[in-house]
MIKOL-313704 format. One line per field, with one value per residue (C-alpha): residue in one letter; y, x, z. Coordinates in nm, 3 decimals, always signed. Example, Ala and Ser with C-alpha at 12.3 -4.5 7.8 and 13.67 -1.06 7.14 Angstrom:
// residues 2
resn: A; S
yy: -0.450; -0.106
xx: +1.230; +1.367
zz: +0.780; +0.714
END
This chain:
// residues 423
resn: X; X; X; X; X; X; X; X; X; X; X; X; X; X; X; X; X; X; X; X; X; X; X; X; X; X; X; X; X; X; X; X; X; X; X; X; X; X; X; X; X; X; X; X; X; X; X; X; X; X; X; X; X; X; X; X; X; X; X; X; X; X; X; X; X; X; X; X; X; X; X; X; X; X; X; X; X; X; X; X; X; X; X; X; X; X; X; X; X; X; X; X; X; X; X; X; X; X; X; X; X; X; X; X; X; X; X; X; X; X; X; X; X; X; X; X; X; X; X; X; X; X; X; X; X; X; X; X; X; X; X; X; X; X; X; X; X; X; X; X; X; X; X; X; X; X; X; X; X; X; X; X; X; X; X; X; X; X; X; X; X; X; X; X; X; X; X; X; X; X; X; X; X; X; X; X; X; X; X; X; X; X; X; X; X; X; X; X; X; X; X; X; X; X; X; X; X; X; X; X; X; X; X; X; X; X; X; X; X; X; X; X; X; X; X; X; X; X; X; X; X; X; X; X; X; X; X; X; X; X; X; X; X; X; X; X; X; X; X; X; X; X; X; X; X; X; X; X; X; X; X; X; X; X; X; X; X; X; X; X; X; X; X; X; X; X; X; X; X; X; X; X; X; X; X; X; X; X; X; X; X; X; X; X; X; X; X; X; X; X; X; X; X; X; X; X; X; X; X; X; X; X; X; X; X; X; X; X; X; X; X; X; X; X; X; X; X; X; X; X; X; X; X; X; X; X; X; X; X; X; X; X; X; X; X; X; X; X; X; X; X; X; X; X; X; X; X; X; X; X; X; X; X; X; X; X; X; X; X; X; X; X; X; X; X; X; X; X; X; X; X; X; X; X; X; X; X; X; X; X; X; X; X; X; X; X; X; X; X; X; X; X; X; X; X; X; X; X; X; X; X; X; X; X; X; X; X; X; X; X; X; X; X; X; X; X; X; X; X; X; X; X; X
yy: -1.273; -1.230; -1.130; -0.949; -0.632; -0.747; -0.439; -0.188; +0.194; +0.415; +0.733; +0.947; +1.098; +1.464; +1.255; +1.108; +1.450; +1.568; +1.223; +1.279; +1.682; +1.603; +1.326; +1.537; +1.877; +1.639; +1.508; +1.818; +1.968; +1.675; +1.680; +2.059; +1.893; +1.809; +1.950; +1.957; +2.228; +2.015; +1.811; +1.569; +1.533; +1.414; +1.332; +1.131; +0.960; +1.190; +1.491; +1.867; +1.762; +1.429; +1.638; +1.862; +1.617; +1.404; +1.709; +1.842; +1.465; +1.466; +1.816; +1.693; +1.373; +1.611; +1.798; +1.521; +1.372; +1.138; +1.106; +1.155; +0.990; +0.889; +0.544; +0.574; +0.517; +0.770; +0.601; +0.846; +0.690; +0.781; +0.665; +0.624; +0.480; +0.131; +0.099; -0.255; -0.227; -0.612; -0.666; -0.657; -0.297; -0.245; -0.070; +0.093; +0.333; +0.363; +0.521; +0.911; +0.889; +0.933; +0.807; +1.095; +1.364; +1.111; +1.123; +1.278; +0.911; +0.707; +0.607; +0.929; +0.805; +0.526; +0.744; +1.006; +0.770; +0.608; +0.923; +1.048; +0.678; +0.753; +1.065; +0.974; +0.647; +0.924; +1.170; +0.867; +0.590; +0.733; +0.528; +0.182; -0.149; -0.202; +0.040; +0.105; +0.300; +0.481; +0.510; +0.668; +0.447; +0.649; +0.483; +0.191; +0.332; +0.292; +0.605; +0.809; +0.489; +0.130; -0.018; -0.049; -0.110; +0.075; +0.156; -0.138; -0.350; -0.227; -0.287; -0.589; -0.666; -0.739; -0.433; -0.314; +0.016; -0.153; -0.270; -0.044; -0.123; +0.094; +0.206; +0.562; +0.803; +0.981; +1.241; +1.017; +1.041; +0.706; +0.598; +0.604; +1.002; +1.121; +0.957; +1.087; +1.461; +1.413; +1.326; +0.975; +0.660; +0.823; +0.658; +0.942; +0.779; +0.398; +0.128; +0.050; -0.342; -0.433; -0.716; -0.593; -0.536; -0.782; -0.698; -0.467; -0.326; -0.126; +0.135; +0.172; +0.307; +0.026; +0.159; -0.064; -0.013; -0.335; -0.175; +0.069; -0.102; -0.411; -0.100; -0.221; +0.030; -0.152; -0.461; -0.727; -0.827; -1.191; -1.176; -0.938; -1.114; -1.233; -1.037; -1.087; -0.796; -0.856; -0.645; -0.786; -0.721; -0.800; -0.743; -0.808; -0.580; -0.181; -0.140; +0.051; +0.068; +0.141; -0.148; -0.451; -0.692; -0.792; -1.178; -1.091; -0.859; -0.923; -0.634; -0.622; -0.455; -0.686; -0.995; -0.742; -0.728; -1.103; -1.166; -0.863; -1.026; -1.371; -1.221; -1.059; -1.347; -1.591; -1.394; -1.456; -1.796; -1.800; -1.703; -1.382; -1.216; -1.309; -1.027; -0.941; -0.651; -0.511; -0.094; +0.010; -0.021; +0.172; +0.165; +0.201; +0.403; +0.492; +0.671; +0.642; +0.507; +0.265; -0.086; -0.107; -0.316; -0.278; -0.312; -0.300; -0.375; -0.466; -0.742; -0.719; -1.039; -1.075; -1.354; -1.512; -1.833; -1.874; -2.194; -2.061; -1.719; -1.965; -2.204; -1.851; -1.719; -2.056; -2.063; -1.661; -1.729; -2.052; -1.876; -1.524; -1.791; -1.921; -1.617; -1.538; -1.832; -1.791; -1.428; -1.470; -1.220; -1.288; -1.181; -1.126; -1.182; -0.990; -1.080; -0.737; -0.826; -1.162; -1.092; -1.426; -1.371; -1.345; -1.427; -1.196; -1.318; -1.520; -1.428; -1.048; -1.053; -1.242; -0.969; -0.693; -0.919; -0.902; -0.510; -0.467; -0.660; -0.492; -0.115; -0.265; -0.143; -0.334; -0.504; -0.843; -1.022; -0.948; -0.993; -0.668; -0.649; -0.379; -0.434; -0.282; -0.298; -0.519; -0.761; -0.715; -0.626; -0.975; -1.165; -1.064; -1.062; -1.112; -0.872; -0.765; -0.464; -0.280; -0.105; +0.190; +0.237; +0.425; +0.628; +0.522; +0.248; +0.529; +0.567; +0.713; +0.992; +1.314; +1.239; +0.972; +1.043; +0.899; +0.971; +1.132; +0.929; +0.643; +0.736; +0.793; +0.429; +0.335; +0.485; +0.385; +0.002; +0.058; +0.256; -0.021; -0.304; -0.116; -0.039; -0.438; -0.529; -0.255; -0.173
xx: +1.481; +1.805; +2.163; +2.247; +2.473; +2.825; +2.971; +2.858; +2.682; +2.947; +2.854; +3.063; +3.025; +2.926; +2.630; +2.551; +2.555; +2.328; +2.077; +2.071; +1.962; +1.739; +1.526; +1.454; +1.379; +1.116; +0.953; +0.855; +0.816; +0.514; +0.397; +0.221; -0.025; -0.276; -0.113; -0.413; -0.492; -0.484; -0.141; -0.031; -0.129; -0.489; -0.475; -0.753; -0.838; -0.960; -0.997; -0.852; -0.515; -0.467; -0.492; -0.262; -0.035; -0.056; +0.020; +0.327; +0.425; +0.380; +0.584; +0.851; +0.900; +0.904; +1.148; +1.411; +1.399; +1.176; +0.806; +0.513; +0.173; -0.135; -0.333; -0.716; -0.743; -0.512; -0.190; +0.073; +0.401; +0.738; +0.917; +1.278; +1.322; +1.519; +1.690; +1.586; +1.224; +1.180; +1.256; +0.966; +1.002; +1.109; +0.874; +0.914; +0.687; +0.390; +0.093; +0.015; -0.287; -0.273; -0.498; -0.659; -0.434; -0.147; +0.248; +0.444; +0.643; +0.435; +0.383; +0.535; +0.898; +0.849; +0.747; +0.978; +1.314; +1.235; +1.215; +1.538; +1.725; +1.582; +1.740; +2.096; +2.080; +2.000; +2.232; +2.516; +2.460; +2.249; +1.973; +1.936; +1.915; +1.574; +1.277; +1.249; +0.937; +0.826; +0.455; +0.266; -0.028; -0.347; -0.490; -0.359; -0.490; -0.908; -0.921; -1.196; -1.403; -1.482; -1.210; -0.816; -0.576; -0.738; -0.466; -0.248; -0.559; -0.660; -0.318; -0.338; -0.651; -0.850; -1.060; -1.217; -1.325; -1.591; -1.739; -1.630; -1.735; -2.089; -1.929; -1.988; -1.771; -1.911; -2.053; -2.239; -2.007; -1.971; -1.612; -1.707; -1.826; -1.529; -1.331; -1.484; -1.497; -1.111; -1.064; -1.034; -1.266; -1.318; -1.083; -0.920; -0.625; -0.424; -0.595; -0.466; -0.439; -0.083; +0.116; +0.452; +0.563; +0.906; +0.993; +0.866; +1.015; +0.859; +1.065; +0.879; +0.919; +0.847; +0.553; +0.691; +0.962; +1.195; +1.466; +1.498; +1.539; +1.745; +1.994; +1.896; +1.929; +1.730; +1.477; +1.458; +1.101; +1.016; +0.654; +0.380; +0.094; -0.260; -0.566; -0.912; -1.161; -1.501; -1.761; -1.961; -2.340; -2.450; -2.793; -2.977; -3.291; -3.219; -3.431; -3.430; -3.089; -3.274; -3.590; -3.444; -3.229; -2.927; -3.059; -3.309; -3.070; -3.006; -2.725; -2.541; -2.268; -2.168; -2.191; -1.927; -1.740; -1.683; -1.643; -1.368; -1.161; -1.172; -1.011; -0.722; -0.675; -0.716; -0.452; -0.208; -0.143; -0.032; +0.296; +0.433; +0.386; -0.010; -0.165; -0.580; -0.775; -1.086; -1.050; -1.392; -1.665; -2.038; -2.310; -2.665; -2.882; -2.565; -2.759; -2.603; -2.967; -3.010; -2.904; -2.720; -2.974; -2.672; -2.324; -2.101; -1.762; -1.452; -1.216; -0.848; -0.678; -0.344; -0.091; +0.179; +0.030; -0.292; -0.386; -0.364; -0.507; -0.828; -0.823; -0.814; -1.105; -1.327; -1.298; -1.352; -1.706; -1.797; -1.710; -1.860; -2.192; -2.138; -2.104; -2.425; -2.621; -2.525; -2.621; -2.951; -2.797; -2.773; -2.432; -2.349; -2.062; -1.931; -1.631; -1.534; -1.162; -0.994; -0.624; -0.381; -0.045; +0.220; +0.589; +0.817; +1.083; +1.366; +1.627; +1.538; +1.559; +1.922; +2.018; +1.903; +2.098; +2.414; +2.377; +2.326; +2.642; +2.854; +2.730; +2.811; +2.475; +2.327; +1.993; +1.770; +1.491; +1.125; +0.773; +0.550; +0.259; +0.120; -0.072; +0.132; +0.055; +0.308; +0.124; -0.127; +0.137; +0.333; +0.018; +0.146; +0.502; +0.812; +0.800; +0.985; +0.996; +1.278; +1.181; +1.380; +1.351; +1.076; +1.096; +0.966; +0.738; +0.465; +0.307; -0.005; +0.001; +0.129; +0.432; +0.549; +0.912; +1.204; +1.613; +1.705; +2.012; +1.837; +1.634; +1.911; +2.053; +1.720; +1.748; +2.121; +2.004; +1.743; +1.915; +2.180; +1.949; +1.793; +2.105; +2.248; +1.868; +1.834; +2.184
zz: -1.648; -1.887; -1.851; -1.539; -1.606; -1.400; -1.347; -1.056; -1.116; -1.083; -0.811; -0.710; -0.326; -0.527; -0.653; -0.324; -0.172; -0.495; -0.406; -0.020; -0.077; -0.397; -0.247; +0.084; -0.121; -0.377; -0.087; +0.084; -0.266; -0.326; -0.001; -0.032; -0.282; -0.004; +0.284; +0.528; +0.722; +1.070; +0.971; +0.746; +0.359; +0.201; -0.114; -0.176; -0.555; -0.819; -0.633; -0.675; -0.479; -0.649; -1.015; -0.887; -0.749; -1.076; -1.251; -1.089; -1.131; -1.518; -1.549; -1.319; -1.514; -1.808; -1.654; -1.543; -1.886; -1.900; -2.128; -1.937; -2.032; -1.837; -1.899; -1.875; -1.512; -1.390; -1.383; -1.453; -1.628; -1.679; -1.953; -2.003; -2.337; -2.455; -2.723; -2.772; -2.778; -2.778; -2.423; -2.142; -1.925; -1.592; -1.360; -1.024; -0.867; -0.595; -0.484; -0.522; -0.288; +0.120; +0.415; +0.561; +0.710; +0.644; +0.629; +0.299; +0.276; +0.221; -0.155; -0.235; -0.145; -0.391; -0.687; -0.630; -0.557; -0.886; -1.079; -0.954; -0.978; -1.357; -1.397; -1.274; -1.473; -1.816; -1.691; -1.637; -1.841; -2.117; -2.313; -2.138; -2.354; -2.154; -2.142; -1.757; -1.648; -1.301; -1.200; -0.980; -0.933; -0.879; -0.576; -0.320; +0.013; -0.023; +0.192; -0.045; -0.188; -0.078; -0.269; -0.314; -0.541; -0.832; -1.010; -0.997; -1.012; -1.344; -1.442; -1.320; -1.498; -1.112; -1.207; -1.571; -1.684; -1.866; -1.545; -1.275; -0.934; -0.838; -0.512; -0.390; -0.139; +0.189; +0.000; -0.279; -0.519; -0.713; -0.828; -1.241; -1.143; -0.997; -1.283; -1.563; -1.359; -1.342; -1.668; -1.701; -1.766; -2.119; -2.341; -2.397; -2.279; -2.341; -2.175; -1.816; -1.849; -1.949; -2.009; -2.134; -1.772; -1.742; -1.368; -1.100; -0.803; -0.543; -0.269; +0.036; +0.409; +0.647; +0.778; +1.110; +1.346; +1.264; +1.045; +1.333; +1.624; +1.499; +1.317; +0.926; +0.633; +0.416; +0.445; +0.113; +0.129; +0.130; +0.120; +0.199; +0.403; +0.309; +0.471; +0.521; +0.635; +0.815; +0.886; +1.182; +1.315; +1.641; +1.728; +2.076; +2.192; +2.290; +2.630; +2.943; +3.097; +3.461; +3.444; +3.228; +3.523; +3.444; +3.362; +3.083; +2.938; +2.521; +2.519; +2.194; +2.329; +2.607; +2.351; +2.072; +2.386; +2.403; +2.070; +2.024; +2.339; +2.169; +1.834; +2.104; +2.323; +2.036; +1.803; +2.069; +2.040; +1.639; +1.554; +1.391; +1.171; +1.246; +1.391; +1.402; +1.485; +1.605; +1.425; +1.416; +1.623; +1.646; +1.884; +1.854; +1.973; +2.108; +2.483; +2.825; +2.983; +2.702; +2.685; +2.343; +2.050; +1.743; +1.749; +1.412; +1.434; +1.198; +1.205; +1.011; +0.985; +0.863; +0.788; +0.566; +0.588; +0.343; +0.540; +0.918; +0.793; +0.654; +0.997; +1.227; +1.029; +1.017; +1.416; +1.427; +1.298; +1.453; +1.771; +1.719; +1.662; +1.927; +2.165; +1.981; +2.061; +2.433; +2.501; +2.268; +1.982; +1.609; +1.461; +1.093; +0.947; +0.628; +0.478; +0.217; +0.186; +0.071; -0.016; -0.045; +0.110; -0.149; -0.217; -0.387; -0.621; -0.518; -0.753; -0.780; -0.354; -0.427; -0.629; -0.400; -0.132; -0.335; -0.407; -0.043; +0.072; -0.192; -0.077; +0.299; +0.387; +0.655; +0.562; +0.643; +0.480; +0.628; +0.578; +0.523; +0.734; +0.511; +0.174; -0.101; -0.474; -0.512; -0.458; -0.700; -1.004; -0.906; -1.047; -1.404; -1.350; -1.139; -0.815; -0.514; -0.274; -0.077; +0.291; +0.430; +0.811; +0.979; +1.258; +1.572; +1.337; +1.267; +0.960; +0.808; +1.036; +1.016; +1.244; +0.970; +0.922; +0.786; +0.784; +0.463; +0.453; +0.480; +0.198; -0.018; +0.008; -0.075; -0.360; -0.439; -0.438; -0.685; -0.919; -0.904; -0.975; -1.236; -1.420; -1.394; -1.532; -1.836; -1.943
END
């Protein structure tokens, strides 16, 4: 990964002051692009407050110092030039788009705090020896369309815009549609796929409450776990809820039921940080005097181990079968999510771990629990992440909230670790 710059980013407490006021003023200033009329911020992929969000990006970027440019997907780059052009770039960033009437922190933080670490690195340091780059990657969430990762994926080379996925939003809208109305998909812009990327680093809230309650300012990131998503269909026989007796009964419902308090009780006995869950559930016809015929419901698995997270979901199926088989219902099961769990990078954590100690900040290795792009960018090169506390653990919701102070360390490491990697 080459030499590692010895000496320390100088800051003075003026510029601390400057960082702690400037990161709290750009997220409210980023967070009225979307700002939804019954809380929080939607900012959903390709629509009229993701172009405007994108575009205030590009002029800000612009305006700090740095040269904007888009890649064909949406992507929106920073670029603060190196002036040895040989070396791979450094690239932080995160996600522009929201969950539904979500927080202002979320993905934002991570685009914004690597703007500004940009800016103070120009304003101090001048031209780095390596190109470092910020993005704001133009989906993560898969809150508008049947997908995630778009941005980084197509980065990463898991998607293609020469085959892109025939998936359509609420309101019929298909993914290649809304690109092309926003813009993109039309080669009027670089290819997304890269592979000039040396290093990446990712600044993100929590989006838990461990940070908070064990008193940590920042978390190194070990690993972010693997998931697996399942759609499931249970189907008995809808019928009179007043004439059928209990014993001939084929209620879909009652056999979801059973299968959703196996995945609980089940879930129990593996060890953190495995967690599963039942989010979604419908029921058809959905009547008060009728015995339910249809029941959809999801199942979220999560873990750090790739070979428990495999076991768990073999015995999920074999016993939603079995449930089945018992209460004379057929059950589906759709799996429309297969993510490995993956490791960050050792000696970029150690670094982070040594920049942490030095600043006397008080941090601790963890897991995330959350997807992040991260993961999909460390298939093509070294990655890591760095969490700042949230408080109270919430997340995507408009209550979402972190201290600005804590913010502004987060920001302190990674400007650190980007100067000892670029100058």
């Amino acid at each position: 990964m080459g030499n590692v710059h010895k000496q320390n980013l100088p800051m003075s407490e003026s510029s601390r002051s400057r960082l702690h006021s400037d990161i709290e003023d750009a997220i409210e200033w980023l967070a009225q692009f979307g700002q939804a009329a019954e809380g929080g911020v939607t900012r959903l992929l390709y629509t009229p407050a993701w172009q405007l969000a994108q575009q205030a990006l590009e002029a800000k970027m612009g305006q700090l110092g740095l040269a904007p440019y888009y890649d064909d997907c949406g992507n929106l780059y920073g670029r603060l030039s190196g002036t040895d052009r040989d070396m791979g770039v450094l690239l932080t960033g995160s996600h522009v788009d929201t969950v539904n009437c979500g927080g202002k922190f979320d993905g934002a933080y991570g685009i914004l705090a690597g703007m500004l670490a940009l800016r103070y690195l120009r304003e101090t340091c001048g031209a780095p020896r390596r190109t470092i780059e910020v993005v704001s990657f133009c989906e993560e969430e898969g809150s508008r369309f049947p997908l995630a990762y778009w941005g980084s994926g197509n980065i990463a080379g898991r998607y293609s815009l020469g085959a892109v996925p025939e998936v359509a939003d609420k309101e019929g809208v298909t993914l290649a549609a809304a690109m092309r109305e926003a813009g993109f998909g039309q080669k009027r812009y670089p290819p997304p796929e890269r592979r000039d990327i040396a290093e990446f680093i990712e600044l993100h809230i929590e989006q838990g409450f461990v940070l908070e309650k064990e008193n940590k300012t920042i978390g190194v990131v070990v690993g972010i776990v693997g998931q697996k998503r399942y759609t499931v269909r249970v189907k008995g026989a809808a019928n009179h809820a007043g004439t059928t007796p209990m014993k001939y009964r084929n209620d879909a419902l009652a056999g979801a039921c059973a299968m959703v308090g196996w995945v609980e009780r089940r879930a129990q006995n593996e060890p953190e940080p495995f967690v599963s869950t039942v989010g979604q559930l419908e029921v058809l016809p959905n009547s008060s005097n009728v015995i339910p015929g249809q029941v959809y419901f999801t199942v979220d698995v999560r873990d750090a181990a790739a070979d428990r997270l495999a076991a768990f979901c073999l015995e999920l199926r074999q016993a939603f079968a079995a449930i089945a088989r018992e209460r004379e219902l057929t059950v589906e099961v759709e799996e429309w999510m297969d993510m490995a769990p993956v490791r960050m990078n050792p000696a970029m954590n150690a670094e982070l771990a040594a920049i942490c100690e030095a600043k006397r900040l008080p941090w601790r290795h963890m897991f995330s629990g959350a997807g992040h792009d991260t993961q999909v960018i460390s298939r093509i090169c070294p990655s890591t992440m760095l969490f700042v506390p949230s408080h109270n653990g919430i997340s995507h919701s408009p209550l979402e909230s972190s201290s600005t102070a804590e913010l502004a360390a987060g920001v302190e490491v990674l400007a650190e670790w980007l100067y000892k990697r670029a100058y």
